[in-house]
C-alpha positions in Angstrom: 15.1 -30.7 -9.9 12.8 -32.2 -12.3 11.0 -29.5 -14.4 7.1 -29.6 -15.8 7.4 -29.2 -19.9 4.2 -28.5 -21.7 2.8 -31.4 -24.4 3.7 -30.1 -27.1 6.1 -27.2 -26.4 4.5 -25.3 -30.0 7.2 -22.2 -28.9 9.7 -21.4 -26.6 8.4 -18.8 -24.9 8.6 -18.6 -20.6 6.6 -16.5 -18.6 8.5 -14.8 -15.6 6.3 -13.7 -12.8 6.9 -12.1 -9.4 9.2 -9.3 -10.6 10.3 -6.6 -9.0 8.5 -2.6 -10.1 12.1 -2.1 -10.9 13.0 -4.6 -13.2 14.0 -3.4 -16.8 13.4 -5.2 -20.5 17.2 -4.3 -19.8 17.6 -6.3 -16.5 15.8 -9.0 -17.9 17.4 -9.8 -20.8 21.0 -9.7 -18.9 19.2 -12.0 -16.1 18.3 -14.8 -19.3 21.5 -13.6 -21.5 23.6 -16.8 -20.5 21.3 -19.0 -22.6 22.8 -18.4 -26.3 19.7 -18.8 -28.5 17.7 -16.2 -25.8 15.7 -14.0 -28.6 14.0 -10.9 -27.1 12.3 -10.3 -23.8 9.3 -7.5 -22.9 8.6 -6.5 -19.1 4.8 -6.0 -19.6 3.8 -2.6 -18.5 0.1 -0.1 -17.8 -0.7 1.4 -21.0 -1.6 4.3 -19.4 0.8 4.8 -16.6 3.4 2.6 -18.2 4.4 1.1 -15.1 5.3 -2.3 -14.7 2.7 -5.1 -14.1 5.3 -7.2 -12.6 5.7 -10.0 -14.8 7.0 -10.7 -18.3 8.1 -12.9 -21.1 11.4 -14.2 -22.3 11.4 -15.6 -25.7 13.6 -18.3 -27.4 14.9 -20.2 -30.4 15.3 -23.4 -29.1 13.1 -25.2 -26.7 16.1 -26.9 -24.9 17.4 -23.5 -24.3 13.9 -22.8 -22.2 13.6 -25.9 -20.4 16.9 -25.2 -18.9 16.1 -21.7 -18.3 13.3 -22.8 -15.8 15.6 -25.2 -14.4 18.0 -22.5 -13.7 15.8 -19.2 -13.0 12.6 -20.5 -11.4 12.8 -19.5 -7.9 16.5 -17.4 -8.3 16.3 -13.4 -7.1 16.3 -10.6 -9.6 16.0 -7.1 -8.3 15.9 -9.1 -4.9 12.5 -10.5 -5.2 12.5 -14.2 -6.0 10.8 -14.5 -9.4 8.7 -17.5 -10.9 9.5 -18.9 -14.4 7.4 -21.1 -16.2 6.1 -21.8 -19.9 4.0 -19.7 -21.0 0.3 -20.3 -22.1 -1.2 -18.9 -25.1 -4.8 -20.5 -24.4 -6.7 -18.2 -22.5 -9.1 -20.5 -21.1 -6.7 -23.1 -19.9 -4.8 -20.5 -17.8 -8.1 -19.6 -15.8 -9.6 -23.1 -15.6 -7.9 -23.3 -12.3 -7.7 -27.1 -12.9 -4.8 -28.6 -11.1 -4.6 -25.8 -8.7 -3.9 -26.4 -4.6 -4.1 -24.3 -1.8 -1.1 -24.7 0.5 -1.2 -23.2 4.3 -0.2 -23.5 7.6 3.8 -23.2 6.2 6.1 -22.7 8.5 8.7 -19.5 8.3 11.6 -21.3 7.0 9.4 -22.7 3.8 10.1 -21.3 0.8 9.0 -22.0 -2.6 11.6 -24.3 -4.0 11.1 -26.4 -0.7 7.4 -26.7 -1.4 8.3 -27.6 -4.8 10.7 -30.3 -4.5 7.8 -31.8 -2.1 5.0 -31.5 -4.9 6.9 -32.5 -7.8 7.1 -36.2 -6.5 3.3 -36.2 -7.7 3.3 -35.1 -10.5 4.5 -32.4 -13.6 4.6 -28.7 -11.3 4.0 -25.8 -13.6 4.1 -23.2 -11.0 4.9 -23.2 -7.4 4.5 -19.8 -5.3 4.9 -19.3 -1.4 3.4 -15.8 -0.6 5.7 -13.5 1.1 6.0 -10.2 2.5 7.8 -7.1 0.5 10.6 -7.8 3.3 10.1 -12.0 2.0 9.4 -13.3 5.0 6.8 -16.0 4.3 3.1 -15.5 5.1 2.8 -19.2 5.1 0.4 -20.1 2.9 1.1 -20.7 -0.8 -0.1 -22.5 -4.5 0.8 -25.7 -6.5 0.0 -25.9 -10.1 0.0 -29.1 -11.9 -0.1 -30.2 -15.2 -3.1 -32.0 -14.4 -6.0 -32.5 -12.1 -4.8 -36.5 -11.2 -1.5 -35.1 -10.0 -3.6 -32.4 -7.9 -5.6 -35.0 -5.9 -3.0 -37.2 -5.8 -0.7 -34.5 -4.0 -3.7 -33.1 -1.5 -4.5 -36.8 -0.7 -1.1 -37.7 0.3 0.4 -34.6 1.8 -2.8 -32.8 3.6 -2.5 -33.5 7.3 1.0 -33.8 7.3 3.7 -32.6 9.6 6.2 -30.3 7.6 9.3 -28.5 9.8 7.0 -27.5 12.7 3.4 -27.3 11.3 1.1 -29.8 10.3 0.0 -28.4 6.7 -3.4 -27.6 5.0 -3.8 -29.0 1.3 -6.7 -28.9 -0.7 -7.9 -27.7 -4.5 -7.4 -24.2 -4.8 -10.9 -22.1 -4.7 -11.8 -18.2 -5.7 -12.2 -16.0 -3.4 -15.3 -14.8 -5.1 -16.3 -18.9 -4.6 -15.4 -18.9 -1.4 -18.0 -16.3 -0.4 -21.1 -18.7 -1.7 -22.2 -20.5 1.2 -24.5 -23.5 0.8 -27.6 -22.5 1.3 -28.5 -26.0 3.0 -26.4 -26.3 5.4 -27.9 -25.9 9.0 -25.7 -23.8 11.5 -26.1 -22.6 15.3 -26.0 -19.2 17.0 -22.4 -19.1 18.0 -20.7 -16.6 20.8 -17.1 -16.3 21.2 -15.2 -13.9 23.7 -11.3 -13.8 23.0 -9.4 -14.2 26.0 -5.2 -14.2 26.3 -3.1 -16.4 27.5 -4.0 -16.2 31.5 -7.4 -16.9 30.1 -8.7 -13.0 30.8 -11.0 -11.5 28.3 -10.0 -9.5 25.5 -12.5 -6.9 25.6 -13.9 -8.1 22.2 -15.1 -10.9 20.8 -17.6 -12.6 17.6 -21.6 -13.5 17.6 -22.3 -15.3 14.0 -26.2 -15.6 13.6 -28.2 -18.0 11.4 -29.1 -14.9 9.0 -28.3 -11.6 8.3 -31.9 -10.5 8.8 -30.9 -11.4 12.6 -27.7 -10.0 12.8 -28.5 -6.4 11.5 -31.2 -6.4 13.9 -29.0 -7.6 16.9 -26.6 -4.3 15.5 -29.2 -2.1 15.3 -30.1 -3.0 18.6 -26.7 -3.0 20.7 -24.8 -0.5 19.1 -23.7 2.7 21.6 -25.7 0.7 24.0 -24.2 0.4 27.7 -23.6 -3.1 28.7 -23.7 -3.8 32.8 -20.3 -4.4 34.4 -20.6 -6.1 38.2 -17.4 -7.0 39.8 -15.8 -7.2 43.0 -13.4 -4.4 42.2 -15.7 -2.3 39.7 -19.2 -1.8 39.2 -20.0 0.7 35.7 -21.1 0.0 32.4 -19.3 0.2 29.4 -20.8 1.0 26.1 -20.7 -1.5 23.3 -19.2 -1.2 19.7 -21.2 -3.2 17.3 -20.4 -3.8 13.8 -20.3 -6.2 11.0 -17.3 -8.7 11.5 -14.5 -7.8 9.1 -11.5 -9.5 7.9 -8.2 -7.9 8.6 -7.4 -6.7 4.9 -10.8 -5.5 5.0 -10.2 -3.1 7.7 -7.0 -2.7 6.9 -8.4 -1.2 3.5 -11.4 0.7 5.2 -9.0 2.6 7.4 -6.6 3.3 4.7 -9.9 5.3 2.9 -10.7 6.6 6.4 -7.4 8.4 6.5 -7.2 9.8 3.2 -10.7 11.0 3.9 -9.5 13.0 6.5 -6.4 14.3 5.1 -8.1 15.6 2.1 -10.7 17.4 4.5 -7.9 18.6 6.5 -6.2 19.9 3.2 -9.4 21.8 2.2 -10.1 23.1 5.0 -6.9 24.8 5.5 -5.2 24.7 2.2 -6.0 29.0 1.7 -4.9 29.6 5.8 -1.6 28.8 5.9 0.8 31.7 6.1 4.5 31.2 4.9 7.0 33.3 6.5 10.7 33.2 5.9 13.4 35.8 6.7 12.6 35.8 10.0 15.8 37.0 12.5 17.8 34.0 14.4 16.9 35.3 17.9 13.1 35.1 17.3 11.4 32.3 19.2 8.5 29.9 18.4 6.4 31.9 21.1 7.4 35.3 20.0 6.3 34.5 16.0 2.9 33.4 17.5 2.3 36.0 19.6 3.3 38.8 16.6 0.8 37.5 14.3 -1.8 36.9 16.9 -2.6 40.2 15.8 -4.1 39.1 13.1 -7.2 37.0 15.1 -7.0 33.4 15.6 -4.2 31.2 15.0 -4.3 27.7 15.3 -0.4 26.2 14.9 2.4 28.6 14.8 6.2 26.4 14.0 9.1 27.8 13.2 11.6 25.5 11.6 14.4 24.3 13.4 17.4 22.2 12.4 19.0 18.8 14.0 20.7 21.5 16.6 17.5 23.1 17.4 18.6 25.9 15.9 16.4 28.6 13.9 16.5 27.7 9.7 15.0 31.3 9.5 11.1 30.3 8.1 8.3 28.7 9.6 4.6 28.8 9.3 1.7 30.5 10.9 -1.9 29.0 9.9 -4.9 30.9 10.7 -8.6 29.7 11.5 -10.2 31.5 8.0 -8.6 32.0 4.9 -9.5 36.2 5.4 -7.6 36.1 8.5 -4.6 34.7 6.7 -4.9 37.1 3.4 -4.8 40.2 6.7 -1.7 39.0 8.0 0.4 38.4 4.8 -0.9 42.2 3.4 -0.2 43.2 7.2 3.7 41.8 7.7 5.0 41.2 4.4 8.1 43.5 4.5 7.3 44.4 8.5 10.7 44.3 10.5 10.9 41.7 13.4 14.2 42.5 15.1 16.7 43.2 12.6 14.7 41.6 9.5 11.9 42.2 7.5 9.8 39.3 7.2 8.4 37.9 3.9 5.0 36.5 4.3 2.6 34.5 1.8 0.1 32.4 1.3 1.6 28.9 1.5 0.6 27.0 -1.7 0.8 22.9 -2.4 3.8 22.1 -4.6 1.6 21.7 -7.8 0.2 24.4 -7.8 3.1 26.2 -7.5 4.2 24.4 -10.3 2.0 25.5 -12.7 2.5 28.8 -11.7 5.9 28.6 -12.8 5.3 26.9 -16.1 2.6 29.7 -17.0 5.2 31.9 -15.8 8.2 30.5 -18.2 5.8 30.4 -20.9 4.9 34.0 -20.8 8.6 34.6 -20.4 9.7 32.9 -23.7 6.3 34.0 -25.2 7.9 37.4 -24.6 5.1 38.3 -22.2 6.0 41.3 -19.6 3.8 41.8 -16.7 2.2 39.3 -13.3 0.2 36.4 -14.4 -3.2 36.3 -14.3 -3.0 33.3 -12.4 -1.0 35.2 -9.3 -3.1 37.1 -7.2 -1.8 40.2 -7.2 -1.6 41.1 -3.2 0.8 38.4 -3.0 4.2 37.9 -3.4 5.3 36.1 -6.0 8.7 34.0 -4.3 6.9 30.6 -2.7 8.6 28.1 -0.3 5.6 25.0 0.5 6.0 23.8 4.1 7.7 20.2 4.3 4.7 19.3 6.5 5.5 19.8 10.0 2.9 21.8 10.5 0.1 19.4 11.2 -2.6 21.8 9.4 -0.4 22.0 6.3 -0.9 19.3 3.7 1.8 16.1 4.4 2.8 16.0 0.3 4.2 19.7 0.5 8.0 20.2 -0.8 10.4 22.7 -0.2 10.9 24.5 -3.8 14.8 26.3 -3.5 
């Protein structure tokens, strides 16, 4: 496979992109190590979280050495991820110049990088050749072509846009910003348009797009028919439904807004109940799920009472009782903390999140070697001080608790 080489090679460095979080200075150095005048290598990493950025260098002596690397590693699985190896570029501004950049889509599954190489190269020195792909690698079919130069670009989108590859007929044109992409021209002329997405027996979807000339007209034509009720009249139903209006999104978009949207909620959720969960542990084999409710119902309103069971759906002797109000939880840990259900006394407390718990501990172990004697200041003192967070089967109790042993 003919290889681009940069005029004039001034080092003999490589850049190696696409790599796995995983992937060690270690790794990568033992990945490059059959080339004998390989130098040193440097997985480049946050420099404040330290983890990796996914891509690196590899540095060496001779030149020859690197042009055979790229031959050899560009497009080979490390960590299985398929990496990317090409020289690297010192100059700033020619990296994001973008010039000889294409745009590749419409790929079909079976396409993978070196495929989409071996069909660009024909055209022209390919410095980097990338087909997008899912963590699990299956190809989102679309991808980018870099050449050397902007001739070779044209050349390749004149010749191979249009054309049938495997299954698809592919898209190829110069590669654009998103941020570029978003700039309409503010000439050009378009119509009203109305779409209604229907499936294959050609039945509506239920949803479907409105693009106005302006945004002036289509936050009006939101404002308007939002939560409004929309006349249904058919031969088998006659209603109204009520319409969902909103600014079309793309899926990454929403995907992203919903993401937020959750995380919203869990942290409410968290807050809300994060001082009115009540751990209890000790608790006798024979006592049922019913029977732990209805013994701490004394204690005013509970709303989610589980107690843990194993693969066998047997009792694992703890579970968790969570209260409307943070008082009503404080009453029943100082009411059954050491009561005796059956043949046990129960140990009851108020469930913590696995940090905080933490730092307990620390401040505890620090007082300890400080030769400190007496409770922290930190532990209330009503409460007792042993503390096992719920694994988060409890739906009110926060989903990043651990069990501390």
């Amino acid at each position: 496979m003919a290889v681009a080489s940069m005029e004039p090679v001034i080092s003999a460095s490589l850049y190696v992109g696409d790599l796995h979080q995983d992937v060690t200075d270690a790794q990568l150095f033992d990945a490059f190590s059959e080339f004998k005048s390989l130098q040193s290598v440097r997985v480049c990493r946050d420099s404040s979280t330290c983890c990796s950025l996914c891509y690196g260098y590899v540095n060496f002596i001779s030149s020859q050495d690197a042009l055979h690397a790229i031959e050899v590693k560009n497009h080979s699985t490390l960590n299985g991820k398929v990496i990317r190896v090409m020289w690297s570029h010192r100059d700033s501004d020619a990296r994001r110049s973008r010039i000889g950049n294409v745009f590749v889509k419409n790929l079909s599954d079976f396409i993978v990088s070196v495929k989409v190489q071996g069909m660009f190269q024909k055209f022209g020195n390919v410095l980097s050749c990338k087909v997008v792909a899912y963590d699990d690698r299956q190809s989102k079919g679309y991808g980018f072509v870099q050449f050397e130069s902007e001739n070779s670009a044209n050349a390749a989108i004149e010749n191979l846009h249009g054309s049938t590859v495997g299954d698809k007929q592919i898209y190829v044109g110069k590669f654009v910003k998103k941020s570029d992409r978003a700039v309409t021209n503010p000439e050009a002329k378009y119509t009203n348009l109305l779409a209604i997405l229907k499936d294959e027996n050609g039945a509506s979807r239920g949803f479907g797009f409105v693009n106005f000339e302006n945004p002036g007209n289509a936050k009006r034509a939101l404002e308007a028919f939002h939560g409004t009720q929309l006349g249904i009249v058919m031969k088998s139903y006659r209603g109204s439904k009520v319409l969902y209006v909103a600014r079309a999104q793309k899926k990454t978009e929403r995907k992203e807004m919903l993401h937020h949207q959750f995380e919203d909620r869990r942290r409410e959720k968290i807050l809300k109940y994060q001082a009115s969960n009540v751990y209890v542990k000790n608790i006798d084999d024979d006592v049922t799920n019913d029977e732990l409710r209805e013994h701490f119902s004394q204690c005013d309103t509970i709303t989610s009472a589980k107690l843990m069971l194993d693969d066998k759906g047997m009792s694992k002797g703890f579970g968790f009782v969570c209260f409307s109000t943070p008082e009503e939880a404080i009453k029943a840990v100082n009411t059954f903390h050491g009561f005796m259900l059956r043949r046990k006394p129960l140990y009851a407390a108020i469930a913590q999140r696995k940090e905080e718990r933490q730092a307990q501990l620390q401040l505890q172990y620090a007082h300890r070697i400080a030769g400190l004697v007496g409770p922290s200041a930190v532990i209330p003192g009503g409460y007792p001080t042993l503390y096992y967070p719920s694994p988060g089967i409890v739906s009110q109790v926060p989903a990043d608790q651990h069990t501390l042993v």
